[in-house]
C-alpha positions in Angstrom: 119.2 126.3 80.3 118.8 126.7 76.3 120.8 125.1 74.1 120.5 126.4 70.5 120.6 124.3 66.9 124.1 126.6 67.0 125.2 125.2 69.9 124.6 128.9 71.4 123.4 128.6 75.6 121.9 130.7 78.0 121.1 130.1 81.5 118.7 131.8 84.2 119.0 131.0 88.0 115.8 131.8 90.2 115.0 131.4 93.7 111.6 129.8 95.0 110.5 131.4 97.3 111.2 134.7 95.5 110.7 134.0 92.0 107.8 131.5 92.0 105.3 133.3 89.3 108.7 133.8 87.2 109.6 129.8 87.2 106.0 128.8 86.8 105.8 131.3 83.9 109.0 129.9 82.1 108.0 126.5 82.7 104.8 127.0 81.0 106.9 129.2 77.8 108.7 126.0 77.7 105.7 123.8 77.5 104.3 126.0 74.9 107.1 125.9 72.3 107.5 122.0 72.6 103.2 122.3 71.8 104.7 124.4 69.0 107.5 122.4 68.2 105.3 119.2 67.7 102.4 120.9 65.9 104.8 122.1 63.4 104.9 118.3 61.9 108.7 118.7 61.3 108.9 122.3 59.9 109.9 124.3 62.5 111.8 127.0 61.2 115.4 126.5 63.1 116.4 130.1 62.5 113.7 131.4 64.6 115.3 133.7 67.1 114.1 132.4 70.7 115.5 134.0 73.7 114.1 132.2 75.8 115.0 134.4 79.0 115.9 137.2 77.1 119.2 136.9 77.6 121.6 136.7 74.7 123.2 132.7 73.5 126.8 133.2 74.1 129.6 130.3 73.3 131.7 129.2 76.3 134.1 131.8 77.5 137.5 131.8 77.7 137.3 131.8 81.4 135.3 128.6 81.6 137.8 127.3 78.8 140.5 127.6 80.8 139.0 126.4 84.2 138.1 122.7 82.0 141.2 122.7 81.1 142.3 123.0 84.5 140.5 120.0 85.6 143.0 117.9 87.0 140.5 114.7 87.8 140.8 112.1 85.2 137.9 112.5 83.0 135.9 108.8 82.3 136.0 107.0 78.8 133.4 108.4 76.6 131.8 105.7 74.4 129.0 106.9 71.4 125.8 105.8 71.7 126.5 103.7 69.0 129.2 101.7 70.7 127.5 101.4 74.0 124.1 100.3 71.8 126.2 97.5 70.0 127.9 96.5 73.2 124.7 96.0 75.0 122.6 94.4 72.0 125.5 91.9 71.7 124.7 91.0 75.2 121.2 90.6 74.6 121.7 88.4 72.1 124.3 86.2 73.7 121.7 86.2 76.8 118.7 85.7 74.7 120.1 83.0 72.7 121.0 81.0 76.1 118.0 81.4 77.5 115.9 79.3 74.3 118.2 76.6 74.3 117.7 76.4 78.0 114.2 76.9 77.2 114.3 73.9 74.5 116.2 71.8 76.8 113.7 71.9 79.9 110.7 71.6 77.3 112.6 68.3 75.6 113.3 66.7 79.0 110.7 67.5 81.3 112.6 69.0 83.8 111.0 69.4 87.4 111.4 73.2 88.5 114.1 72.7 91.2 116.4 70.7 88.2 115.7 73.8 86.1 117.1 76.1 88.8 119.8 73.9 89.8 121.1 74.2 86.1 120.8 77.9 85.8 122.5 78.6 89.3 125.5 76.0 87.6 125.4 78.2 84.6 125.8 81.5 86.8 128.3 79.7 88.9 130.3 79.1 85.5 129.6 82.7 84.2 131.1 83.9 87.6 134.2 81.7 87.3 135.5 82.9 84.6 134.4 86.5 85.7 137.0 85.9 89.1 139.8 84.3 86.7 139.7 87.2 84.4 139.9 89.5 87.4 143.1 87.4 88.6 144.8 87.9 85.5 144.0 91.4 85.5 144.4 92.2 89.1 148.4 93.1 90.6 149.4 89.9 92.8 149.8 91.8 95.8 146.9 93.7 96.1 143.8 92.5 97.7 141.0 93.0 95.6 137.4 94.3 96.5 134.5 91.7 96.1 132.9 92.4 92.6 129.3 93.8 92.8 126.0 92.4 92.6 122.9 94.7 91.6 119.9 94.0 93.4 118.0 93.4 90.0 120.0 90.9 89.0 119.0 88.4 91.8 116.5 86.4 90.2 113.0 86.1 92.0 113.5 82.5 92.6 116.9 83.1 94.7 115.5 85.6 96.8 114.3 83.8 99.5 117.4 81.3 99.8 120.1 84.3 99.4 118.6 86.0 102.2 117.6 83.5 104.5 114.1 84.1 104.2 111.1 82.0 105.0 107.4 81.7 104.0 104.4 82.6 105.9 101.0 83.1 103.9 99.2 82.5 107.2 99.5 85.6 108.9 96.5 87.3 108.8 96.6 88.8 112.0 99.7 90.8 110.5 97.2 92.3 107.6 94.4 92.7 109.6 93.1 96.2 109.4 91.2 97.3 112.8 88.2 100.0 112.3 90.6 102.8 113.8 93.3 102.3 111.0 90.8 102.4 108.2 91.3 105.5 106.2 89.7 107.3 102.9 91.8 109.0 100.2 91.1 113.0 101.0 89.4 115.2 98.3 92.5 117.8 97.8 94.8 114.0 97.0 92.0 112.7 94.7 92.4 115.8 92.9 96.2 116.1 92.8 96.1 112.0 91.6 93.5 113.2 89.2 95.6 115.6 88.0 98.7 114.0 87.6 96.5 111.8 85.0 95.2 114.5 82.8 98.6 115.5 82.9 100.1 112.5 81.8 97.2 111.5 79.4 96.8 108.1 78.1 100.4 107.4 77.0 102.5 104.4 78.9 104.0 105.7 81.9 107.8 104.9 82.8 109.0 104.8 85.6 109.8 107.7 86.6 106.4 109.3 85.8 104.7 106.5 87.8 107.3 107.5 90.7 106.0 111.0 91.1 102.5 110.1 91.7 103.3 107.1 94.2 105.7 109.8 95.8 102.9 112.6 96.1 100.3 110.4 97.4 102.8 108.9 100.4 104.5 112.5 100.6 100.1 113.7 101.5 99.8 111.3 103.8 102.9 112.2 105.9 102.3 115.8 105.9 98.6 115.1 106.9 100.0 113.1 110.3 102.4 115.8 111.0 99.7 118.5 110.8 97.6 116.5 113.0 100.3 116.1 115.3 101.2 119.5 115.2 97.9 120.8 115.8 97.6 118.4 118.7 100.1 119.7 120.1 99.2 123.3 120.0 96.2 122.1 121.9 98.0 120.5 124.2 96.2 117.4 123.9 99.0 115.0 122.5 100.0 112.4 125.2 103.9 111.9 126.0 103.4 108.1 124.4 101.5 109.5 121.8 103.3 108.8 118.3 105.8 111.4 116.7 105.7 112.2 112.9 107.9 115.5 113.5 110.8 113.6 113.0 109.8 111.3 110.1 110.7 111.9 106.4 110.8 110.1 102.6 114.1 109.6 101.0 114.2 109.8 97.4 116.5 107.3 95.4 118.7 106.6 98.6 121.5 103.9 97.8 122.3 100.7 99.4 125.2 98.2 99.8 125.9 95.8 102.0 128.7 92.6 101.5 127.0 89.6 101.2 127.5 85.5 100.3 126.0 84.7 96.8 126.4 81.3 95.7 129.1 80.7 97.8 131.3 83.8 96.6 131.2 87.2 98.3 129.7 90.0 96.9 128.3 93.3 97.6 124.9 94.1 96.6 124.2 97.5 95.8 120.9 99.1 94.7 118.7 102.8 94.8 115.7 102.5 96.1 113.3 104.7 95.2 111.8 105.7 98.8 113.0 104.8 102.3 111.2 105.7 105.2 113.0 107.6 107.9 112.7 108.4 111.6 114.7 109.1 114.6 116.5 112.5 115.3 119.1 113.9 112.3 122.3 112.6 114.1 121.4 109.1 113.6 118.5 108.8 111.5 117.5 104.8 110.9 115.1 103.2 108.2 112.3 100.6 108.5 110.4 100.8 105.1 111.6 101.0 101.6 109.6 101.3 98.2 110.3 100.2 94.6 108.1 101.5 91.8 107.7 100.0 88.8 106.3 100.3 85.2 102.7 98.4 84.8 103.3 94.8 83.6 106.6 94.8 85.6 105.0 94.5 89.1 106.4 91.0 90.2 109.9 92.3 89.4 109.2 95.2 91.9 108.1 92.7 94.6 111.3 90.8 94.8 113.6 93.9 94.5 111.4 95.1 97.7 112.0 91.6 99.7 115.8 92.1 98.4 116.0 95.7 99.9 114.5 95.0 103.6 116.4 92.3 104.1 119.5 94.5 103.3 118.2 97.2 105.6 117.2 94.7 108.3 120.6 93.4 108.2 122.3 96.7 108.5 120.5 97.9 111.1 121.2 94.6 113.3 125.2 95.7 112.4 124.3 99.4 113.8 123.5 97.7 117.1 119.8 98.6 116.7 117.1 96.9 118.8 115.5 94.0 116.5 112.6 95.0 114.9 110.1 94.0 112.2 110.9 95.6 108.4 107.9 96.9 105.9 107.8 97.5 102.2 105.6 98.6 99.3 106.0 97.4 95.8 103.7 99.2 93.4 103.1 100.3 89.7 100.5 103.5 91.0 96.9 100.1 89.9 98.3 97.6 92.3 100.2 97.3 95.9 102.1 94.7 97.2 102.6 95.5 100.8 105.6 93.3 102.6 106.8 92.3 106.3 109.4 90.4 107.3 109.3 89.5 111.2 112.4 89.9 113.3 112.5 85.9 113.0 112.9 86.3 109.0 109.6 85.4 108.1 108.2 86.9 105.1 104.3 87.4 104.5 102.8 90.0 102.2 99.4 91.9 100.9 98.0 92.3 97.5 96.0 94.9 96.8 94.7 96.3 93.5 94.1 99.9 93.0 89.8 99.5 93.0 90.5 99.1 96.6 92.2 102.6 97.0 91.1 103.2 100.7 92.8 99.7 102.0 96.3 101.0 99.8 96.0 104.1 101.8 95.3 102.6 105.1 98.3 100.4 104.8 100.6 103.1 104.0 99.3 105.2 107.3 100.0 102.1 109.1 103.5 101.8 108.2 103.7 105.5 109.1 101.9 104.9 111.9 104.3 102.1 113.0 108.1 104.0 112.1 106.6 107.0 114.1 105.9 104.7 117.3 109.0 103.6 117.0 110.7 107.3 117.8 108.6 107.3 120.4 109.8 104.3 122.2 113.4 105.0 121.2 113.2 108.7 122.7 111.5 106.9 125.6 114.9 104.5 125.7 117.3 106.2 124.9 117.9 103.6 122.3 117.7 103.5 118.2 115.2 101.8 117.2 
């Protein structure tokens, strides 16, 4: 679409796999004018007459005038991005100013870490208080209300462990251990794609998003590589019945989660999107057993946490779909450096570090938690069972 200084659109809809030099050649006309655009230094000339698909602006018709004005759903509050900018640097500044007296107060007293979070989980209890008595005055007597939500970033890293039951084990080196047959290299065509997707970028900061699509190409490569292999296999008929099935494996993108849960003593239910999930099993009933989080550089640890948060959601929903107990794997990554995480089907949590000079140990880890989801459709079609 094209929206002009006039408020003036046009649209264009194009199909893939019929129109591909057509999209491709827009997409780089578009391109070209923000180049333009930004060379200008400010003085683009507004009246300039771009039709952009050749296709003439037009205002709204009547038509579609009368069909939003039609819609019977109740439309949300609008808020300006000046209201909602004010609301939310109030609450920065309310949060920030709590946090350095805090800050003074453990400094002045000395304060042993588990004092420190004993007083911030009595502040949050507080905060949550008057929350629940707000939502009693607010709430009709006689209607039972919903549990109020929890976002998955908002547990701190230093609750993680104790909200979801989780214990330590940084002795488990059998667990990392990397044999000679699942030690892989990055392949040329990826290096060049990952190459790519730098000169493309350039050497701005990358949000989150733009680190997203690189972490999602690389593990999307690796996948399609299995299933060729597998494929190929099979078309020479050399693929043993045990043998491990990728056919039926896929990446979701930004799936969501929720799941009720006891936070400091109240119920809540913590909901999240995480950015990949791993999937397997056939399209009827399709279960999960490795979730990603990507995050900005500088904002790894954060990433970590949220990952822990996540598998122990998805480990506790799949024990509620009557799924054999199994182990749970993660990644936590900023595109440099990898965390990659385990938790046991006894809830013990042990995880691997490694920075982005040691690319071929990254991508042997992610083909081993392909490697692992894709056994597990093999056992389950072997079973009968999910697994």
């Amino acid at each position: 679409m094209h929206l002009s200084s006039k408020y003036k659109y046009c649209s264009l809809e194009l199909n893939w796999s019929e129109s591909q030099q057509v999209i491709i050649g827009q997409i780089s006309k578009i391109l070209d004018k923000a180049v333009s655009i930004s060379l200008s230094g400010g003085h683009w000339d507004e009246s300039e007459n771009w039709s952009v698909w050749n296709i003439k602006p037009r205002d709204i018709s009547k038509e579609e005038a009368e069909s939003l004005a039609d819609y019977d759903e109740p439309l949300p509050e609008i808020k300006t991005f000046k209201s909602v900018k004010r609301d939310w640097l109030h609450e920065v500044e309310v949060r920030a100013r709590l946090e350095s007296a805090m800050k003074g107060f453990f400094d002045r007293y000395k304060l042993s870490t588990k004092a420190k979070a004993m007083i911030r989980e009595l502040i949050d209890i507080a905060r949550n208080r008057g929350h629940d008595q707000n939502s009693d005055d607010e709430a009709d007597s006689g209607q039972p209300r919903p549990p109020p939500t929890l976002a998955v970033s908002d547990i701190r890293a230093y609750e993680v462990d104790y909200v979801f039951g989780l214990e330590r084990n940084h002795n488990r080196k059998e667990v990392w251990h990397l044999d000679a047959s699942e030690k892989r290299v990055i392949p040329k065509y990826l290096s060049q794609v990952l190459e790519d997707y730098k000169l493309a970028f350039g050497m701005a900061h990358q949000n989150e998003t733009q680190v997203r699509t690189s972490v999602t190409a690389l593990m999307f490569a690796i996948l399609a590589e299995k299933k060729r292999q597998g494929l190929f296999q099979h078309q020479q008929e050399k693929s043993p019945d045990n043998s491990p099935s990728y056919n039926s494996i896929r990446w979701g993108v930004e799936d969501e989660f929720s799941a009720p849960w006891l936070y400091k003593e109240h119920r809540r239910v913590i909901r999240g999107t995480v950015d990949n999930i791993l999937w397997y099993g056939n399209q009827e009933k399709m279960e999960g057993n490795t979730v990603v989080v990507v995050k900005t550089i500088g904002n790894l640890s954060a990433g970590l946490y949220e990952a822990i948060s996540y598998m122990a959601i998805l480990k506790q929903l799949r024990k509620q779909a009557g799924c054999p107990t199994t182990a749970v794997y993660g990644i936590a990554t900023d595109n440099d450096d990898w965390y990659f995480i385990r938790i046991c089907p006894r809830d013990t949590l042990s995880y691997k570090s490694v920075g982005w000079g040691n690319e071929a140990e990254a991508v042997s880890y992610l083909h081993k938690f392909m490697d692992y989801a894709a056994g597990l459709v093999s056992s389950s079609q072997s079973t009968g069972q999910c697994a």
